[in-house]
KOLLO-755013 format. One record per residue (C-alpha): residue number from 1; y, z, x; residue in one letter. Coordinates in nm, 4 decimals, padded with zeros to 6 digits, always signed. Layout:
<atoms>
> NUM, Y, Z, X, A;
...
</atoms>
This chain:
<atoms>
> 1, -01.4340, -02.6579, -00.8955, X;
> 2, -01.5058, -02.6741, -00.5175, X;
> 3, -01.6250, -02.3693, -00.3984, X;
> 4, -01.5245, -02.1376, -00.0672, X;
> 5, -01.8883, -02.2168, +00.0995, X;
> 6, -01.9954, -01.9154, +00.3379, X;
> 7, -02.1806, -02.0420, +00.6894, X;
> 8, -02.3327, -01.9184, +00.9751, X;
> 9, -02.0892, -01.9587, +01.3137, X;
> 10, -02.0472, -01.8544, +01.6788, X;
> 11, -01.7478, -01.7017, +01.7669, X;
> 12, -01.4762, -01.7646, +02.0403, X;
> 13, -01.1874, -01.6060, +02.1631, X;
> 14, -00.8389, -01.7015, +02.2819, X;
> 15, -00.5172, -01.5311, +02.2261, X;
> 16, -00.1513, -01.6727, +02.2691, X;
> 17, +00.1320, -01.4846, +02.1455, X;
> 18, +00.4902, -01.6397, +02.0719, X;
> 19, +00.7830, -01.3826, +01.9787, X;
> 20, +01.0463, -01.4414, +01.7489, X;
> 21, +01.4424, -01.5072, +01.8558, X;
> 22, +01.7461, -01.4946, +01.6817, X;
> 23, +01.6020, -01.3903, +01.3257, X;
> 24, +01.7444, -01.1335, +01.0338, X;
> 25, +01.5427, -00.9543, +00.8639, X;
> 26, +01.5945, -00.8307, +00.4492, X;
> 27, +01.3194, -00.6741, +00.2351, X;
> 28, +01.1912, -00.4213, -00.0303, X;
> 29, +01.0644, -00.4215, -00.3600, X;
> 30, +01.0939, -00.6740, -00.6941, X;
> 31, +01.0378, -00.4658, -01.0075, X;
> 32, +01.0705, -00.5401, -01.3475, X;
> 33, +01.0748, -00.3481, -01.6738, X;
> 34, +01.0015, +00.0113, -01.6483, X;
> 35, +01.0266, -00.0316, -01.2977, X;
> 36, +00.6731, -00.2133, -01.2429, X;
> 37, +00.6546, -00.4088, -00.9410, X;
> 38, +00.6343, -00.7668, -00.9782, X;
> 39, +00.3543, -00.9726, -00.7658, X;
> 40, +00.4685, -01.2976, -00.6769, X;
> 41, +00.7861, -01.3259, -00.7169, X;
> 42, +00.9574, -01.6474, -00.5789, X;
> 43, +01.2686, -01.6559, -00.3808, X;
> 44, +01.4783, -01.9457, -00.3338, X;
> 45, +01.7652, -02.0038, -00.0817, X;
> 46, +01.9170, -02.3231, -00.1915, X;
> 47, +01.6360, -02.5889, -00.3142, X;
> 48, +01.3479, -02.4383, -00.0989, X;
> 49, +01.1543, -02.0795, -00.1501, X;
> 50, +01.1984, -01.8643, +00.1575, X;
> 51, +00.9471, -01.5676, +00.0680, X;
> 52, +00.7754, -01.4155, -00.1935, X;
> 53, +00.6574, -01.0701, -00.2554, X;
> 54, +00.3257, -00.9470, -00.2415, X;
> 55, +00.0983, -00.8118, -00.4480, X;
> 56, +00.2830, -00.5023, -00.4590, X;
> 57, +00.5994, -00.6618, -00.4768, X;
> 58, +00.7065, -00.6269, -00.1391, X;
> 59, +00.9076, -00.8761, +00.0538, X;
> 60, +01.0343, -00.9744, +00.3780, X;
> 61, +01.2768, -01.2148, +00.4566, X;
> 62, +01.3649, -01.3820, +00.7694, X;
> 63, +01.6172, -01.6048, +00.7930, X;
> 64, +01.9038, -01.7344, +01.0535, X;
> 65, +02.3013, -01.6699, +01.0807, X;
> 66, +02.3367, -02.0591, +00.9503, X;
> 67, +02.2212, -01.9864, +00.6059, X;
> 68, +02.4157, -01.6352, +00.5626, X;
> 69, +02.6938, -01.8224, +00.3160, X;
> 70, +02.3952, -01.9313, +00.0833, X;
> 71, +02.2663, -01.7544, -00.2163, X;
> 72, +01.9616, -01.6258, -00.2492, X;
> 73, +01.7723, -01.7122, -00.5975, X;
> 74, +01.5188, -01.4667, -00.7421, X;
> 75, +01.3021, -01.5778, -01.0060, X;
> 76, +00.9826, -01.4690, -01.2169, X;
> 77, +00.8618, -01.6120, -01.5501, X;
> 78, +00.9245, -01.4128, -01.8802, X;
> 79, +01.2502, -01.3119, -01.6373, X;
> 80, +01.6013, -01.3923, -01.6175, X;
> 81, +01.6636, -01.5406, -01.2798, X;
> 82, +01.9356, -01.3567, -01.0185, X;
> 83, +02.1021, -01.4728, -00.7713, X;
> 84, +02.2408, -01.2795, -00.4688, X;
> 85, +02.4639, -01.4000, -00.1616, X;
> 86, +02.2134, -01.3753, +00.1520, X;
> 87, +02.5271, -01.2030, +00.3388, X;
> 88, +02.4583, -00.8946, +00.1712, X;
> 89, +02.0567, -00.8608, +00.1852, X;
> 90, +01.9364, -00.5939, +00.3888, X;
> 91, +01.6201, -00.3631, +00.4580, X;
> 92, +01.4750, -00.1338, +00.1872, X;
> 93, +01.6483, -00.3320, -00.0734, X;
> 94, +01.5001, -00.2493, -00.4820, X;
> 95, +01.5689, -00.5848, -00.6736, X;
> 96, +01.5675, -00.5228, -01.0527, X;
> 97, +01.5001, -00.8202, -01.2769, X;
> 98, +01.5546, -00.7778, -01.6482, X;
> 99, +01.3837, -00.9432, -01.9158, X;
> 100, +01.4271, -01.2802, -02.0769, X;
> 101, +01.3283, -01.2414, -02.4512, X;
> 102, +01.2442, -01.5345, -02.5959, X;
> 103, +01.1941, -01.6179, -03.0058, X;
> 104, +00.8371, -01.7239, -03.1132, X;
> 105, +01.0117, -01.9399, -03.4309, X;
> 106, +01.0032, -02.2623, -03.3034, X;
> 107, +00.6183, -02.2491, -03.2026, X;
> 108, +00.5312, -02.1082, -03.5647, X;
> 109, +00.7212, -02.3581, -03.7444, X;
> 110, +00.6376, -02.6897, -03.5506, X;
> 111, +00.3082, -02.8641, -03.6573, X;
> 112, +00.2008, -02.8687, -03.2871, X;
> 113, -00.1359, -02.7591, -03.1182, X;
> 114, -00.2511, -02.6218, -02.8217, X;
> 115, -00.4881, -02.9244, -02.7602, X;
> 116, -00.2107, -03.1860, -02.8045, X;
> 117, +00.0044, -03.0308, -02.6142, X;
> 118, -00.2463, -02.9996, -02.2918, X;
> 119, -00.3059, -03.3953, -02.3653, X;
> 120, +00.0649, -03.4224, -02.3436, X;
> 121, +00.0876, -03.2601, -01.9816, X;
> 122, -00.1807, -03.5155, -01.8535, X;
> 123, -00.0408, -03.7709, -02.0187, X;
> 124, +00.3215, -03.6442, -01.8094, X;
> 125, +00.2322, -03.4948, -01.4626, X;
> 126, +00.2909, -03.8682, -01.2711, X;
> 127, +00.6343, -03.7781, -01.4142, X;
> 128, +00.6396, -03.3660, -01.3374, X;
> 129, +00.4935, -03.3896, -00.9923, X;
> 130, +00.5834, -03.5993, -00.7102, X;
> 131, +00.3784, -03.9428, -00.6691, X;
> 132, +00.4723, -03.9583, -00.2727, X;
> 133, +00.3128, -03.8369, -00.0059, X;
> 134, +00.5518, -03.5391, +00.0853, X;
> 135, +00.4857, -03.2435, +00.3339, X;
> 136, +00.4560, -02.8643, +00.2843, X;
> 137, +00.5113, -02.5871, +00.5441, X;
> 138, +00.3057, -02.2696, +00.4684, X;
> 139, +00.1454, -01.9566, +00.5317, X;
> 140, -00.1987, -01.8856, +00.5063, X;
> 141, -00.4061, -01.5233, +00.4980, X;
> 142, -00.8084, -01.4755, +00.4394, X;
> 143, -00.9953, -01.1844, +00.4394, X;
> 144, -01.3714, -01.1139, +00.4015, X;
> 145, -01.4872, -00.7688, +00.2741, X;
> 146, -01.8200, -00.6314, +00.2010, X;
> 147, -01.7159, -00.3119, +00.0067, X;
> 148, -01.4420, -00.1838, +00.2001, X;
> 149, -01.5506, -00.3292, +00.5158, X;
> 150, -01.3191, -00.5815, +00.6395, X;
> 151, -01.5923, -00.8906, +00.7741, X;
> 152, -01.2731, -01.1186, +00.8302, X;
> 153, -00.8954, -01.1405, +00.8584, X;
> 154, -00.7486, -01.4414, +00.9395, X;
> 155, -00.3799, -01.5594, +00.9208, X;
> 156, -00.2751, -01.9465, +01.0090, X;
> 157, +00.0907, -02.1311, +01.0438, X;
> 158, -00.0110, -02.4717, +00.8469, X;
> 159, +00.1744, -02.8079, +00.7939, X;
> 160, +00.0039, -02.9882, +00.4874, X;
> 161, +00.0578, -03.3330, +00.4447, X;
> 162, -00.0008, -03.4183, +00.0309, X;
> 163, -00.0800, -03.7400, -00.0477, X;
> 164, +00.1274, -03.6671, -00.4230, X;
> 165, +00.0246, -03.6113, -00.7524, X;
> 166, -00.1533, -03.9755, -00.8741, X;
> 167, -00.5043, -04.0444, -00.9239, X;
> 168, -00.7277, -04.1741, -00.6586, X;
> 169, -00.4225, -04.0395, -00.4233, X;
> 170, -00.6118, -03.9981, -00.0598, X;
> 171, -00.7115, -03.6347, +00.0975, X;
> 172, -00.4994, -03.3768, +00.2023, X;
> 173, -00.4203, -03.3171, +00.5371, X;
> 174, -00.3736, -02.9922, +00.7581, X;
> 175, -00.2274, -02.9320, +01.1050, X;
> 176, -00.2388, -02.5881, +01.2612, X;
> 177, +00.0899, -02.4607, +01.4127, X;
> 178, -00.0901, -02.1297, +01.4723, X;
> 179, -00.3491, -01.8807, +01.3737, X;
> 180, -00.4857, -01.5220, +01.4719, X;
> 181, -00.8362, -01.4110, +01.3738, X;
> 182, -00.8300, -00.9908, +01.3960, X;
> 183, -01.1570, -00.8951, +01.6124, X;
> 184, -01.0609, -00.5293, +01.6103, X;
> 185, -00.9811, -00.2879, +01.2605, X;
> 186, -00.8300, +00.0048, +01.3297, X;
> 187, -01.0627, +00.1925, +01.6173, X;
> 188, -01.3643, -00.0523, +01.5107, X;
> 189, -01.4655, -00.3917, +01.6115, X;
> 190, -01.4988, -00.6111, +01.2858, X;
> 191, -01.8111, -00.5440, +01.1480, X;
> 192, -01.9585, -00.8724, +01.0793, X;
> 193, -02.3681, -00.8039, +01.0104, X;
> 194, -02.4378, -01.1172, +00.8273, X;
> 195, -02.2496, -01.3249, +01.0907, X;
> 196, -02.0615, -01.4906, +00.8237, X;
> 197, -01.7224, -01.6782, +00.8110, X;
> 198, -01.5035, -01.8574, +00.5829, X;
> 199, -01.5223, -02.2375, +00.5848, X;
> 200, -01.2338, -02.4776, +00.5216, X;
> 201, -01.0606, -02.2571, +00.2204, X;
> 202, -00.7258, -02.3853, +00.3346, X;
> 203, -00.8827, -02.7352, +00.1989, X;
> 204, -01.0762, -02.5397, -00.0884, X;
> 205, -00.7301, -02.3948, -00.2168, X;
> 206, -00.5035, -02.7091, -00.2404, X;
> 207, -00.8064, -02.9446, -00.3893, X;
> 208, -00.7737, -02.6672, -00.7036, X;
> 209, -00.4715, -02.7431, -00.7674, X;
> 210, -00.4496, -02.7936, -01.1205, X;
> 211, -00.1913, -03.0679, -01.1527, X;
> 212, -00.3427, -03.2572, -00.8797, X;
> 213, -00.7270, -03.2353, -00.9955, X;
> 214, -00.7842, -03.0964, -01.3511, X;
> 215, -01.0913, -03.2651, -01.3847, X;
> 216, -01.3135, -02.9041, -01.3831, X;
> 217, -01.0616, -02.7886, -01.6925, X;
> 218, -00.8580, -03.0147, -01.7947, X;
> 219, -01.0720, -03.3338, -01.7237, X;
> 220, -01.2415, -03.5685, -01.9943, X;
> 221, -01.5586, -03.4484, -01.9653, X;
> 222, -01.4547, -03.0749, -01.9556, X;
> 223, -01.1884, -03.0510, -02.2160, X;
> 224, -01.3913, -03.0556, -02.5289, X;
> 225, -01.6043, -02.7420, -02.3761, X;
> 226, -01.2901, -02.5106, -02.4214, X;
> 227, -01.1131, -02.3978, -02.6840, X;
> 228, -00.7176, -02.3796, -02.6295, X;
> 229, -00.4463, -02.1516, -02.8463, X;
> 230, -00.1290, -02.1296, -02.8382, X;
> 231, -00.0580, -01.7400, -02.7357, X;
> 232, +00.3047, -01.7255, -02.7190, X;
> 233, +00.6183, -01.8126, -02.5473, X;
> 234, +00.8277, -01.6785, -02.2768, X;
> 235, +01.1247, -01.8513, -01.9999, X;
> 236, +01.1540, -02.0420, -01.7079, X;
> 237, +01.4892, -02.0216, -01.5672, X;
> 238, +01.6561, -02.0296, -01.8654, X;
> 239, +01.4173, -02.2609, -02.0554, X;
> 240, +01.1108, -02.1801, -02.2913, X;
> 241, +00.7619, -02.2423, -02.2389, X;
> 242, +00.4095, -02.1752, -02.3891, X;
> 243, +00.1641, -01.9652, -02.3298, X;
> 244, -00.1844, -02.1532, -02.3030, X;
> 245, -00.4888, -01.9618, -02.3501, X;
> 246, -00.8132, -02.0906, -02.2612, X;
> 247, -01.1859, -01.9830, -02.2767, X;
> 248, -01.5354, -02.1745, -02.2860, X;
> 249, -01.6681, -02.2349, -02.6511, X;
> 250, -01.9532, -02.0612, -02.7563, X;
> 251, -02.3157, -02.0787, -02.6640, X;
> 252, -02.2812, -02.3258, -02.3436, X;
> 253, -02.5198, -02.2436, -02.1071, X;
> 254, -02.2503, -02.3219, -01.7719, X;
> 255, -02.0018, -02.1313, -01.5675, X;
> 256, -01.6901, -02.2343, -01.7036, X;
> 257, -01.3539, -02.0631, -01.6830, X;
> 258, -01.1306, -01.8209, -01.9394, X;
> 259, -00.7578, -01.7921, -01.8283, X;
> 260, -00.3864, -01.9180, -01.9732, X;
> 261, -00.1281, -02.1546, -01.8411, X;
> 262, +00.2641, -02.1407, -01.8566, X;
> 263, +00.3664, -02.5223, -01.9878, X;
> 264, +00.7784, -02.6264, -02.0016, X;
> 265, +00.8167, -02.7264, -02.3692, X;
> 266, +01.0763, -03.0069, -02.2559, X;
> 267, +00.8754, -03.1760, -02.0143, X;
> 268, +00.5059, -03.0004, -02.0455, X;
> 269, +00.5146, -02.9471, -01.6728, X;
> 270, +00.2414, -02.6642, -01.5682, X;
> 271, +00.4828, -02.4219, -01.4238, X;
> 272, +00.1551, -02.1452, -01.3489, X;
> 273, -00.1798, -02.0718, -01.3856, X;
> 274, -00.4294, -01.7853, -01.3688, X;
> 275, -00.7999, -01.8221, -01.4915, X;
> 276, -01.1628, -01.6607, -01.3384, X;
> 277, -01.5065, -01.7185, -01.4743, X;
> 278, -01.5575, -01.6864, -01.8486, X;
> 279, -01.7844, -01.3948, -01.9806, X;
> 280, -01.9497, -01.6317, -02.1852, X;
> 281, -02.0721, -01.8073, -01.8891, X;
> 282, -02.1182, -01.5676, -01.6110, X;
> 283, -02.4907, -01.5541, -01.5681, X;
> 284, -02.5085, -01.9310, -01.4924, X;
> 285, -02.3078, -01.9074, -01.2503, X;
> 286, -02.4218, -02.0010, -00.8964, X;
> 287, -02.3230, -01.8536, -00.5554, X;
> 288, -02.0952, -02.0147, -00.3218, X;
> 289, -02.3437, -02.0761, -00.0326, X;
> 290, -02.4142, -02.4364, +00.1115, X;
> 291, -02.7307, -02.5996, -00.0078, X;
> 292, -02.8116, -02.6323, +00.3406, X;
> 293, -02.7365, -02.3309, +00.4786, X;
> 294, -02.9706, -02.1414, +00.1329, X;
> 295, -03.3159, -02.1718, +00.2545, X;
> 296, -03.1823, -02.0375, +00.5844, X;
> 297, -03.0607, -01.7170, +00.4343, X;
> 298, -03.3457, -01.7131, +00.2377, X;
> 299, -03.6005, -01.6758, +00.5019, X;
> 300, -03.3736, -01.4013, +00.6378, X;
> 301, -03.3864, -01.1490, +00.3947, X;
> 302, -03.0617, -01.2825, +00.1901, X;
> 303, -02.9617, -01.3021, -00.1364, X;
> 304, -02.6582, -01.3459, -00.3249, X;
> 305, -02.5314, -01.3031, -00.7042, X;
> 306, -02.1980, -01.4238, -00.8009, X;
> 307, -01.9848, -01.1756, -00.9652, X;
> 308, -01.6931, -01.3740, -01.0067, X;
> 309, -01.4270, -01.6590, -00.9211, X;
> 310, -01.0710, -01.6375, -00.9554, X;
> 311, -00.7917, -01.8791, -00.9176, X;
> 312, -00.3782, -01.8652, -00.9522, X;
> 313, -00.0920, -02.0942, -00.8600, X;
> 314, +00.2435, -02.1320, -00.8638, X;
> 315, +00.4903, -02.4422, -00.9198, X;
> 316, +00.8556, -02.4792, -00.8413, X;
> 317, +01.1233, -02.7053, -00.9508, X;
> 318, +01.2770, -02.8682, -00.6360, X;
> 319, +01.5300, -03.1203, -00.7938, X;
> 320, +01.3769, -03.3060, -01.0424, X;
> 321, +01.0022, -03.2791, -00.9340, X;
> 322, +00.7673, -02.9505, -00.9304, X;
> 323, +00.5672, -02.8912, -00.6027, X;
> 324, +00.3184, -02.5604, -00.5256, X;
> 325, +00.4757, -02.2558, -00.3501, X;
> 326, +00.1304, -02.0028, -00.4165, X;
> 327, -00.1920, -02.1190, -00.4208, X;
> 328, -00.4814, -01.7617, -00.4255, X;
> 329, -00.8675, -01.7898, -00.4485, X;
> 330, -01.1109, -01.5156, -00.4609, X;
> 331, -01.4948, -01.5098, -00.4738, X;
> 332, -01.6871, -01.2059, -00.5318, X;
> 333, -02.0831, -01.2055, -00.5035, X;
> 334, -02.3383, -00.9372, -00.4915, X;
> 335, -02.5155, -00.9228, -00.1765, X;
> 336, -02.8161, -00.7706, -00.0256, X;
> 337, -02.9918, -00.8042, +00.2950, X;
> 338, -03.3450, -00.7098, +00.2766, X;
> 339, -03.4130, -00.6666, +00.6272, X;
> 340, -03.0895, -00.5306, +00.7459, X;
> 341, -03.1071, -00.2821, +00.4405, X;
> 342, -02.7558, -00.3518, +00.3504, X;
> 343, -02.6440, -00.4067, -00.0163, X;
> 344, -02.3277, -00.4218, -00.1287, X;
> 345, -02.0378, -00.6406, -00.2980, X;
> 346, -01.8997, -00.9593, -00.1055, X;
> 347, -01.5415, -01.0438, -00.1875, X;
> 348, -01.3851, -01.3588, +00.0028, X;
> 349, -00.9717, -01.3438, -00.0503, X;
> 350, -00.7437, -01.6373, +00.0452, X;
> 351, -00.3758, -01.7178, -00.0382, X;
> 352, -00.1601, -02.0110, +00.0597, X;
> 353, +00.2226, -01.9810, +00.0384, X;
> 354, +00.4504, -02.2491, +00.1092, X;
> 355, +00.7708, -02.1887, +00.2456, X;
> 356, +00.9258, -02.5517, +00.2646, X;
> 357, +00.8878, -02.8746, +00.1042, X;
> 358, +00.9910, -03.2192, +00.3236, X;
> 359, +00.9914, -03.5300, +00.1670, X;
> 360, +00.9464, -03.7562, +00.3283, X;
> 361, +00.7100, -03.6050, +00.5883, X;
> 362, +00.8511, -03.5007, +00.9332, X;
> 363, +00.5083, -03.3339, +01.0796, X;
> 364, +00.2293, -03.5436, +01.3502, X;
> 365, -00.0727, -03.5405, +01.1859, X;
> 366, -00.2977, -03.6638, +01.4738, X;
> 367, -00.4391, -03.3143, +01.5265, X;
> 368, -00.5948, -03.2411, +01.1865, X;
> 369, -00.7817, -02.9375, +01.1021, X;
> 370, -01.1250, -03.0209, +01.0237, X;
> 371, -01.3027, -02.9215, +00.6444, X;
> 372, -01.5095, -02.6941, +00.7954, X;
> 373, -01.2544, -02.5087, +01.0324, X;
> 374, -01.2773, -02.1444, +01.1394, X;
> 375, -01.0197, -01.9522, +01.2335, X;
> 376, -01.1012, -01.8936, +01.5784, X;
> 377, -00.7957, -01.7578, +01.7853, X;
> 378, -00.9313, -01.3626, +01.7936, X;
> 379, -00.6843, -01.0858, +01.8812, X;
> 380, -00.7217, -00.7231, +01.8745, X;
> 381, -00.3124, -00.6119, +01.8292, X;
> 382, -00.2031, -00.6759, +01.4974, X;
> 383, +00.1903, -00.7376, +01.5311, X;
> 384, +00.4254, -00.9181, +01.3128, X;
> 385, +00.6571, -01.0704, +01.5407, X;
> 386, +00.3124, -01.2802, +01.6446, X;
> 387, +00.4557, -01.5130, +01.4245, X;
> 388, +00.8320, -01.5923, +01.5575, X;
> 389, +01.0268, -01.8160, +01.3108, X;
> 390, +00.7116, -01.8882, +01.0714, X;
> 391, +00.7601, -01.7741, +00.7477, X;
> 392, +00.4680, -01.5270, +00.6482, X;
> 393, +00.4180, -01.3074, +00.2932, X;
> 394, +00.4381, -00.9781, +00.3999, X;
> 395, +00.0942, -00.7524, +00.4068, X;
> 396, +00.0367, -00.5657, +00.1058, X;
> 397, +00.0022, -00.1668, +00.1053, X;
> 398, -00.3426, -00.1996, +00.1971, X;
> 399, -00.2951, -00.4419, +00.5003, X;
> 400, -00.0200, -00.2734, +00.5862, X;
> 401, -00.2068, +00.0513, +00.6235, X;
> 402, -00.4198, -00.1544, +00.8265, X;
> 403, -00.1358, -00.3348, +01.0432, X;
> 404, -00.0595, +00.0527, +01.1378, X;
> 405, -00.3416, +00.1450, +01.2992, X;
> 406, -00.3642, -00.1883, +01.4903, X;
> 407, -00.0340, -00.1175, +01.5995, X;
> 408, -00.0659, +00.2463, +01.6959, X;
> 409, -00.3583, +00.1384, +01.9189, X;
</atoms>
């Protein structure tokens, strides 16, 4: 799995802010049973997603008068998907989604295993996942911590051209409609002591995906070190799917991964998937600095022990083809700087929404974002309306705390 590499960089500073015209605004909360909030909820007006909560199941939508007659689709799996008319959304809105039960039976009685039926979704995602090159609009948010420090927050408007979902397909590319780096938390400059950034993770993100490149899990070499079960069922829209658990077998001395993915029992399309590093495997695993830049940190007092690696996305069905709407990576290492006395726990957060699939692609990709990019555009007001007409996931209760006190300054 490629890894979110940490490096040293110098800093620069520019600020350009563009306001947004002629936009409605609808939001609140997604809950569930029991009334849980429900992180990462899609939803869809017409064939494309237009937000999605956060991880408190908060949303915001923005959208324009020519879409009012449209419905807006809400959908979550082991959920029965709603639909409401976009004409009567409004602010401070509590969506309720109820359950979709779905009977085990037909995954007791078949004579079908977990292994055959991940060898079946290889064998099917050139027909599950679009083969063209196709473009995707989306959102992107990083942030840096070491403890509750905040070492990073950075927020980009990207254009990704995808090559598709074959083998051999060429790389990715990204074009930057806009970004904002925060210099200033709250009353504080960002407290940056190790003069660290985050390097490329917009690239790191999408090359995980697992449909596109499941060599690290799902690839030849890989699959016989895990063990797969069939954990249970639950629905997509309306149709079942399995519940793939995975884990590392026994006694392997690698870092390997322990997680589940949701698989469409009529096509064996991967519809999500959530896994972090195994147990089993933990203390071989190997922090996410640059061989280069290691010796460097070395010699300055540095060292790092990784804690853990995490990884979730998303799939939608856009008419007869599936295509990403969340990708979310997260690092966490154990860090302490001998001559700066400072010890403490390093956690690198990024998540990639995409608002808006076009096929074929519309965008100029002359300008493309380098794979070692930093977010450079530094600002010291935090204020939504930074973004005009881009589509953005709204901050979670944390950020949003955060997003106050930027404000109020």
């Amino acid at each position: 799995m490629n890894k979110i590499i940490l490096i040293l960089a110098i800093i620069s500073l520019s600020v350009k802010i563009i306001y947004a015209q002629n936009l409605h605004e609808a939001g609140g909360v997604v809950v569930g049973e029991h009334q849980a909030t429900l992180p990462y909820v899609s939803l869809k007006v017409g064939n494309q997603i237009a937000t999605m909560t956060n991880a408190d199941g908060e949303f915001l939508l923005k959208y324009a008068d020519a879409i009012r007659k449209d419905s807006l689709t809400i959908s979550y799996i082991g959920y029965k998907t709603l639909k409401l008319s976009i004409s009567g959304v409004h602010k401070d809105m509590k969506i309720q989604l109820t359950p979709s039960v779905v009977s085990l039976k037909e995954i007791v009685i078949r004579p079908v295993s977990a292994e055959s039926i991940i060898r079946q979704v290889i064998k099917n995602i050139p027909e599950n996942y679009d083969t063209r090159p196709f473009e995707m609009k989306g959102f992107y948010r990083e942030t840096g911590k070491v403890d509750t420090s905040y070492i990073s927050f950075a927020e980009a408007s990207l254009n990704i051209l995808s090559e598709g979902y074959k083998e051999n397909s060429g790389k990715d590319k990204i074009v930057i409609n806009k970004e904002r780096n925060l210099k200033k938390l709250g009353e504080k400059e960002v407290n940056n002591p190790l003069n660290m950034t985050i390097n490329g993770a917009p690239y790191t993100i999408i090359a995980n995906d697992m449909a596109k490149n499941p060599v690290h899990i799902l690839g030849r070499d890989y699959f016989k070190k895990y063990k797969f079960e069939i954990a249970g069922s639950v629905a997509i829209d309306g149709e079942e799917a399995y519940v793939i658990k995975f884990d590392q077998q026994d006694d392997l001395k690698e870092a390997l991964y322990k997680g589940k993915m949701v698989i469409l029992k009529s096509s064996y399309a991967i519809v999500s998937s959530d896994f972090a590093l195994s147990p089993k495997g933990i203390a071989y695993a190997k922090a996410d600095i640059s061989f280069i830049a290691r010796p460097v940190y070395s010699l300055m007092g540095y060292s790092f022990r990784k804690l853990n690696e995490e990884f979730s996305e998303r799939y939608v069905k856009i008419n007869d083809k599936w295509y990403p709407y969340f990708y979310k990576i997260a690092s966490v290492h154990h860090l302490k700087a001998k001559y700066k006395h400072l010890e403490g726990t390093l956690s690198v957060n990024a998540e990639l929404f995409i608002s808006k699939v076009n096929i074929p692609p519309q965008g100029n990709y002359e300008k493309i974002m380098s794979r070692g990019y930093v977010f450079k555009n530094y600002v010291t007001t935090y204020k939504d309306d930074y973004w005009g007409d881009y589509n953005f996931i709204k901050p979670t209760n944390s950020l949003k705390e955060l997003a106050e006190k930027l404000q109020a300054n």
